[in-house]
DSSP file (Angstrom, degrees, kcal/mol; ACC not computed):
  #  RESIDUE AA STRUCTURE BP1 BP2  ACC     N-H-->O    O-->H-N    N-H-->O    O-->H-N    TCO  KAPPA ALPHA  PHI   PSI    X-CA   Y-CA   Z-CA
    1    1 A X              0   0    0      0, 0.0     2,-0.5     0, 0.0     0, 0.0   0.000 360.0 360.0 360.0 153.3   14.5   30.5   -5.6
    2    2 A X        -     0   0    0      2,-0.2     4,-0.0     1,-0.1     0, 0.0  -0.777 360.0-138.6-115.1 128.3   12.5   33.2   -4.7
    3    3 A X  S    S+     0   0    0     -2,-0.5     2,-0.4     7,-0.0     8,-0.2   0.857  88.5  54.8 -47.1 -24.1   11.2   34.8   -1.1
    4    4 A X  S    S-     0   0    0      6,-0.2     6,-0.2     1,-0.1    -2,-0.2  -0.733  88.2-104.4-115.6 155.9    8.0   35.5   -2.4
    5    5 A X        -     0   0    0      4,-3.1    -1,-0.1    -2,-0.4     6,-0.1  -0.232  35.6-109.9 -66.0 171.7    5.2   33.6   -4.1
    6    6 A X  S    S+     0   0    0      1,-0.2    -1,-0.1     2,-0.1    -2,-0.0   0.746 120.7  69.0 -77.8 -14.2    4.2   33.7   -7.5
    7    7 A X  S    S-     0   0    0      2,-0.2    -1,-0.2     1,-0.1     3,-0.1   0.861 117.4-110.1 -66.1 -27.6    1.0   35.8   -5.7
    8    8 A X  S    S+     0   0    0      1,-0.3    -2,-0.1     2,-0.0    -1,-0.1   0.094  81.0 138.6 112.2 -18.8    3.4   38.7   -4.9
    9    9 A X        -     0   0    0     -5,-0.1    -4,-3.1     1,-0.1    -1,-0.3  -0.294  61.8-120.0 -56.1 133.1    2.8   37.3   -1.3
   10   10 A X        -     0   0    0     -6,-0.2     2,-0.2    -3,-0.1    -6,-0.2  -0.151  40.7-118.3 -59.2 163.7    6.2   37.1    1.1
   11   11 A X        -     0   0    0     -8,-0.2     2,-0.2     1,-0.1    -8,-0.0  -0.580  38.1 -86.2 -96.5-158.4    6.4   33.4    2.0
   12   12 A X        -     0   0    0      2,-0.2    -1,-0.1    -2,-0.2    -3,-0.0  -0.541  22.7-153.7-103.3 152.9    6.1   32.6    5.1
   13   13 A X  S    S+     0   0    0     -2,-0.2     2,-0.7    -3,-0.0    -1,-0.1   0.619  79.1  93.9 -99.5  15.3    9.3   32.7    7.5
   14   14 A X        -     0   0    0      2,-0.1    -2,-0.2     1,-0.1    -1,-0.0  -0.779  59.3-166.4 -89.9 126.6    7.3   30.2    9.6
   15   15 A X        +     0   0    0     -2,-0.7     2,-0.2    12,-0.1    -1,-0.1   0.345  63.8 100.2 -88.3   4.0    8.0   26.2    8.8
   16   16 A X        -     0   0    0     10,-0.1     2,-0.6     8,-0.1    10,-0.2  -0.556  64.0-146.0 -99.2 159.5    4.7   25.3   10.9
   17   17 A X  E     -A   25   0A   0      8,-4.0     8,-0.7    -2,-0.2     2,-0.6  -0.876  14.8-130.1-117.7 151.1    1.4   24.4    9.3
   18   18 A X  E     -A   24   0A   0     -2,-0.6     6,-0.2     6,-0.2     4,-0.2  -0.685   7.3-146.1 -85.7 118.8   -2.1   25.3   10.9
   19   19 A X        -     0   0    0      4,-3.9     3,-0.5    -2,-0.6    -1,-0.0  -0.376  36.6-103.8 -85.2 172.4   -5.0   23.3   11.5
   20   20 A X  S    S+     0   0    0      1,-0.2     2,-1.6     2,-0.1    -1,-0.2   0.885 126.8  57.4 -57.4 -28.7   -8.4   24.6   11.2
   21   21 A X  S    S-     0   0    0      1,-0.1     2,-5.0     2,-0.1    -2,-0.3  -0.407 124.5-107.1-105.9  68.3   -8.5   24.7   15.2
   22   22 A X  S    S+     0   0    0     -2,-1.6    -2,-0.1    -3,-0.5     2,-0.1   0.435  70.1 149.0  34.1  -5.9   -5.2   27.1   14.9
   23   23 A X        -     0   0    0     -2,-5.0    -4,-3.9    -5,-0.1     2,-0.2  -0.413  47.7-135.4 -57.7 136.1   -2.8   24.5   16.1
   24   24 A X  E     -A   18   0A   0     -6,-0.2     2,-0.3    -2,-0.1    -6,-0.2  -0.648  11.7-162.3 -96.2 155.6    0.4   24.7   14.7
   25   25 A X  E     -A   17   0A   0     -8,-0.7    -8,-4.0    -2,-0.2     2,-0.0  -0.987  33.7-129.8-137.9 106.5    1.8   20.8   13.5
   26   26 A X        -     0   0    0     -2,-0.3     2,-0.5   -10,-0.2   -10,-0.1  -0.222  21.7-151.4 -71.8 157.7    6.0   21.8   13.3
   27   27 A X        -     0   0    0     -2,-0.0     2,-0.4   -12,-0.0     3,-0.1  -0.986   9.9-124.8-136.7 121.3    7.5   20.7   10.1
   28   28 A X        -     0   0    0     -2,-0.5   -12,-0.0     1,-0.1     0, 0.0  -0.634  29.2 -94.4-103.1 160.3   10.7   19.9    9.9
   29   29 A X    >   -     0   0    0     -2,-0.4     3,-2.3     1,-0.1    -1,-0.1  -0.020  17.9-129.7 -75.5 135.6   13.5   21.5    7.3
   30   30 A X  T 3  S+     0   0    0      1,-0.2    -1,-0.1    -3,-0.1    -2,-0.1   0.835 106.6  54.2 -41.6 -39.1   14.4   20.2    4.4
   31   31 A X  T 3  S+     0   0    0      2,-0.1     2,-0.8     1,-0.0    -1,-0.2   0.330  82.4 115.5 -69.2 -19.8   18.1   20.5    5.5
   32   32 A X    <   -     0   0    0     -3,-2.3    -1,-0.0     1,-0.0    -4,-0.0  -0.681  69.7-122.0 -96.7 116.6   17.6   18.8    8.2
   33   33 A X        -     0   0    0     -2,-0.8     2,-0.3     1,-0.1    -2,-0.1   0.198  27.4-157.2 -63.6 162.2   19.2   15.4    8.6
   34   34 A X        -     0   0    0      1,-0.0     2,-0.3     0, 0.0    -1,-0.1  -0.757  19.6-114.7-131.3 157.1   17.1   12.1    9.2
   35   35 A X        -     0   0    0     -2,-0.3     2,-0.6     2,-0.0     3,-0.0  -0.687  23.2-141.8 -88.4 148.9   17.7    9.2   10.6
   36   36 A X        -     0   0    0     -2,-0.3    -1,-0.0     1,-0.1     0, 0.0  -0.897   2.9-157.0-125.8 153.6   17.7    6.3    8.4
   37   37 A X  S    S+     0   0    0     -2,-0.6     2,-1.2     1,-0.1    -1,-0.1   0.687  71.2  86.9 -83.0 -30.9   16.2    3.0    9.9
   38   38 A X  S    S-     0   0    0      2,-0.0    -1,-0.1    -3,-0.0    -2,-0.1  -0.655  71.7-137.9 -99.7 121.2   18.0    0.8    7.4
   39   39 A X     >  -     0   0    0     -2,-1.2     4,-1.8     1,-0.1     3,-0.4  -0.375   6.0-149.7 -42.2 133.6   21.9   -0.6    8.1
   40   40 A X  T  4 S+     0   0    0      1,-0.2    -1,-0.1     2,-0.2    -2,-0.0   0.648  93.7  55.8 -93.2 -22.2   23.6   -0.5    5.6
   41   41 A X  T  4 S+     0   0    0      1,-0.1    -1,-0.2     3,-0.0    -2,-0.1   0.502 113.8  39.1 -46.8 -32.6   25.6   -3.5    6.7
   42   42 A X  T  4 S+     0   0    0     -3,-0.4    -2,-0.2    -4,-0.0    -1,-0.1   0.724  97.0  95.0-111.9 -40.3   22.5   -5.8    7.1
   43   43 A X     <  +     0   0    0     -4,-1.8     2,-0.3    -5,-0.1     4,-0.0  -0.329  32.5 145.6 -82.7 148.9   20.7   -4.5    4.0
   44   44 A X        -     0   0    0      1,-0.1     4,-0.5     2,-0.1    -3,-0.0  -0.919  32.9-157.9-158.0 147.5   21.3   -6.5    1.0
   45   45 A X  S  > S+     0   0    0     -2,-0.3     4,-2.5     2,-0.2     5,-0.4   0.876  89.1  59.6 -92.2 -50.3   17.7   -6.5   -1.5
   46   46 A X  H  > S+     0   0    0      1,-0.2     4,-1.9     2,-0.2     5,-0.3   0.913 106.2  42.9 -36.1 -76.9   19.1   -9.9   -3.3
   47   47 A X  H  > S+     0   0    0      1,-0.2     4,-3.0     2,-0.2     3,-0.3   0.865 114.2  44.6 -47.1 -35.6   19.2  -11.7   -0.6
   48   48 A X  H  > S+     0   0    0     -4,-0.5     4,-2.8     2,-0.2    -1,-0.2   0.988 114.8  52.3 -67.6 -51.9   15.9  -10.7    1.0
   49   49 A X  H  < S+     0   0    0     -4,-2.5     4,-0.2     2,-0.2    -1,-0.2   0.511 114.4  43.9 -64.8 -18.6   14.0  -11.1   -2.7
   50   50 A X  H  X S+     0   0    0     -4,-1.9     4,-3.0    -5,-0.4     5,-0.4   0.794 112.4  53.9-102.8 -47.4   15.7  -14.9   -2.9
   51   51 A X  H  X S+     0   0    0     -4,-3.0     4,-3.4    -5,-0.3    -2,-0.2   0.962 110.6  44.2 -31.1 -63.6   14.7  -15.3    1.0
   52   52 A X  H  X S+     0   0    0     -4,-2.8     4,-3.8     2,-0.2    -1,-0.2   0.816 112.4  55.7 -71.3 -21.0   10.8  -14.4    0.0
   53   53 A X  H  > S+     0   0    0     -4,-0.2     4,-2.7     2,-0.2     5,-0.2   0.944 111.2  45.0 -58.8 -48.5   11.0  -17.0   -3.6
   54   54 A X  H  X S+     0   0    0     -4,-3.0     4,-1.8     2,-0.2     3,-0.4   0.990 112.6  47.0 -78.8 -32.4   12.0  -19.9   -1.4
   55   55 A X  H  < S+     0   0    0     -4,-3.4     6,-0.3    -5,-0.4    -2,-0.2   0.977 121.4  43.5 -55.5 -44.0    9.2  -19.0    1.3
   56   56 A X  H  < S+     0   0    0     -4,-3.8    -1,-0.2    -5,-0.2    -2,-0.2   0.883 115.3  43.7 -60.4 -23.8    6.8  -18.7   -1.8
   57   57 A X  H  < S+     0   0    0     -4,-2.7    -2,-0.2    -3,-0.4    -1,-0.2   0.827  91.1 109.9 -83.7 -46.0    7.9  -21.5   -3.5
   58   58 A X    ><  -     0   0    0     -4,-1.8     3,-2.4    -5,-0.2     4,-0.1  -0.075  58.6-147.3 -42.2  97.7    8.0  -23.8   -0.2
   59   59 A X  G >  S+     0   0    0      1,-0.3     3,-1.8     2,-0.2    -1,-0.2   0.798  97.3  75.0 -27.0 -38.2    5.2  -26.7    0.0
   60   60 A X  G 3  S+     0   0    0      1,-0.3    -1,-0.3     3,-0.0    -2,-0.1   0.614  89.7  43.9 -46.7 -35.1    5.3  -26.0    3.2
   61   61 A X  G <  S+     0   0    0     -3,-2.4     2,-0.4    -6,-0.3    -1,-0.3  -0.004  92.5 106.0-104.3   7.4    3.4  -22.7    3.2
   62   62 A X    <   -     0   0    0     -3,-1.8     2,-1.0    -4,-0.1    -5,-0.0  -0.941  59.1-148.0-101.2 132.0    0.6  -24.0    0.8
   63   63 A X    >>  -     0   0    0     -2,-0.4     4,-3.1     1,-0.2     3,-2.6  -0.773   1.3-155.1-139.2  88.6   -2.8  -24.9    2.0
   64   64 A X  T 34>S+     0   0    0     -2,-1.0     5,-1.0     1,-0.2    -1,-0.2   0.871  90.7  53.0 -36.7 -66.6   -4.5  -27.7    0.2
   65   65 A X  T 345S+     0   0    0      1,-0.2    -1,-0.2     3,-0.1     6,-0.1   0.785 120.4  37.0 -38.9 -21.8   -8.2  -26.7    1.0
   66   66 A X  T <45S+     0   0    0     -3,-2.6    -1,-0.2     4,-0.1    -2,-0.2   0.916 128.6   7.2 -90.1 -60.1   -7.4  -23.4   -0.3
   67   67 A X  T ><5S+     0   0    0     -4,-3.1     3,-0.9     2,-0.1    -3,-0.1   0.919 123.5  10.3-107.1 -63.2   -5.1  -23.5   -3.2
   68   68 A X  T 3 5S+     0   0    0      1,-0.2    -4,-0.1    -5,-0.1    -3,-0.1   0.796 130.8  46.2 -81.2 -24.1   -3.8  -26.9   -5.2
   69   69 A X  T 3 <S+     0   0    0     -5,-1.0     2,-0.7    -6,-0.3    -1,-0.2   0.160  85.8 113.8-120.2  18.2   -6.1  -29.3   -3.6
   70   70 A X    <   +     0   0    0     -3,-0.9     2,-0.2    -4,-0.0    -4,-0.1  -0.801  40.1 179.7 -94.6 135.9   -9.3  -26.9   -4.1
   71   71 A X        -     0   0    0     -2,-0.7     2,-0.5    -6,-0.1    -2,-0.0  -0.789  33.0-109.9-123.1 154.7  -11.7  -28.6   -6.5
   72   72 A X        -     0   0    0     -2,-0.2     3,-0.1     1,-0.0     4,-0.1  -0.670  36.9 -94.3-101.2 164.6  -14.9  -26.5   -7.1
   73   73 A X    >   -     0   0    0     -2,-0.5     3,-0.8     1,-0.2     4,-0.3   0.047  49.4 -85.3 -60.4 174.6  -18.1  -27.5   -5.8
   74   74 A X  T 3  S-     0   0    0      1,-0.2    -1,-0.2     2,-0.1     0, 0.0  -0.733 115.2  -3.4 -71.3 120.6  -20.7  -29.7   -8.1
   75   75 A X  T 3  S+     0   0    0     -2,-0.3    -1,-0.2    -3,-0.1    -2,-0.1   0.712  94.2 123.2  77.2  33.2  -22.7  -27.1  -10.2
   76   76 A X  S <  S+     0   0    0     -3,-0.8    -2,-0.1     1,-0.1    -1,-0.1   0.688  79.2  50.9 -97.0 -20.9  -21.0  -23.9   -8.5
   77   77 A X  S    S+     0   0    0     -4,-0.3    -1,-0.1    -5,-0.1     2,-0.1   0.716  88.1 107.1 -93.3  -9.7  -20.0  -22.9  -12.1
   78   78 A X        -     0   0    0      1,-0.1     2,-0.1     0, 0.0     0, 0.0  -0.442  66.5-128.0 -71.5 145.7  -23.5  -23.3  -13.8
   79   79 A X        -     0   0    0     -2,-0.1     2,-0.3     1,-0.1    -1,-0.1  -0.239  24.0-109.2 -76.0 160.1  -25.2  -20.5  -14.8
   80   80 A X        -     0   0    0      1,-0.1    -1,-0.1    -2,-0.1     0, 0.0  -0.726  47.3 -82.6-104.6 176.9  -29.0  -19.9  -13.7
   81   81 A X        -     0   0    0     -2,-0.3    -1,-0.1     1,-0.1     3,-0.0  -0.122  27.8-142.1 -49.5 163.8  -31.9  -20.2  -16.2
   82   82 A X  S    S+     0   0    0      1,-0.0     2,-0.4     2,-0.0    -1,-0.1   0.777  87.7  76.5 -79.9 -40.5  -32.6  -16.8  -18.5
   83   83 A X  S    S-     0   0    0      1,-0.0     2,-0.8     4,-0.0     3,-0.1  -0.570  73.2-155.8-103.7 112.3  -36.5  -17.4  -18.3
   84   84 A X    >>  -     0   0    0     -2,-0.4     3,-3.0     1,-0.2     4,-1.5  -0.854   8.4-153.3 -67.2  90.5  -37.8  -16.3  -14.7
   85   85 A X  T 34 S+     0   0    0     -2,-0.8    -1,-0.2     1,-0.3     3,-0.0   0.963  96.0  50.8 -39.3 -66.8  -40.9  -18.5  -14.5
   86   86 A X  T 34 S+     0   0    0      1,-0.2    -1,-0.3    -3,-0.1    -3,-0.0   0.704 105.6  56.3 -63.1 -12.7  -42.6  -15.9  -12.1
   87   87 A X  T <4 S+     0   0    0     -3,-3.0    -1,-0.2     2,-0.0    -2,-0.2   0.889  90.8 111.2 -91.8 -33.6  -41.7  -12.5  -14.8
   88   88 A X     <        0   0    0     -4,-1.5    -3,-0.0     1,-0.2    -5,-0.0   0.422 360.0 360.0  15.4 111.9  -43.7  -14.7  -17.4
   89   89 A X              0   0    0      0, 0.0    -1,-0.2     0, 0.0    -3,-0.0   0.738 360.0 360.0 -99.1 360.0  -47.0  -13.5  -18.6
């Protein structure tokens, strides 16, 4: 990898970026280690992905008015007439 840009420009030896009102926003190094949020102990994706099947699956969580027990209204699926009486000549 190279110091300079493909412009011929040096890069910069600054890691901060600049807003338009000249504030610098620090940026941290590529090399520099992060913390990671998840345990590695705790995590396990099976389990969590069989957790969220039975919550979907679950009667419990289903809302008749909404979903299995919604019937659609009388005449909510008819179409209305082509012929506008009132664009008529």
């Amino acid at each position: 990898m190279s110091d300079e840009r493909s412009s011929g420009e040096p890069a910069a030896e600054n890691a901060d970026y600049v807003t338009k009102g000249q504030e610098s926003i620090p940026v941290q190094n590529d090399d520099a280690p992060v913390e990671d949020p998840i345990d590695e102990a705790e995590a396990d994706t099976d389990k969590q992905l069989e957790q969220d099947d039975e919550e979907a699956i679950s009667e419990s969580n289903i809302l008749d008015e909404r979903t299995r027990g919604a019937k659609p209204n009388a005449g909510s699926y008819e179409e209305p007439s082509d012929t506008v009486p009132e664009l008529e000549n």
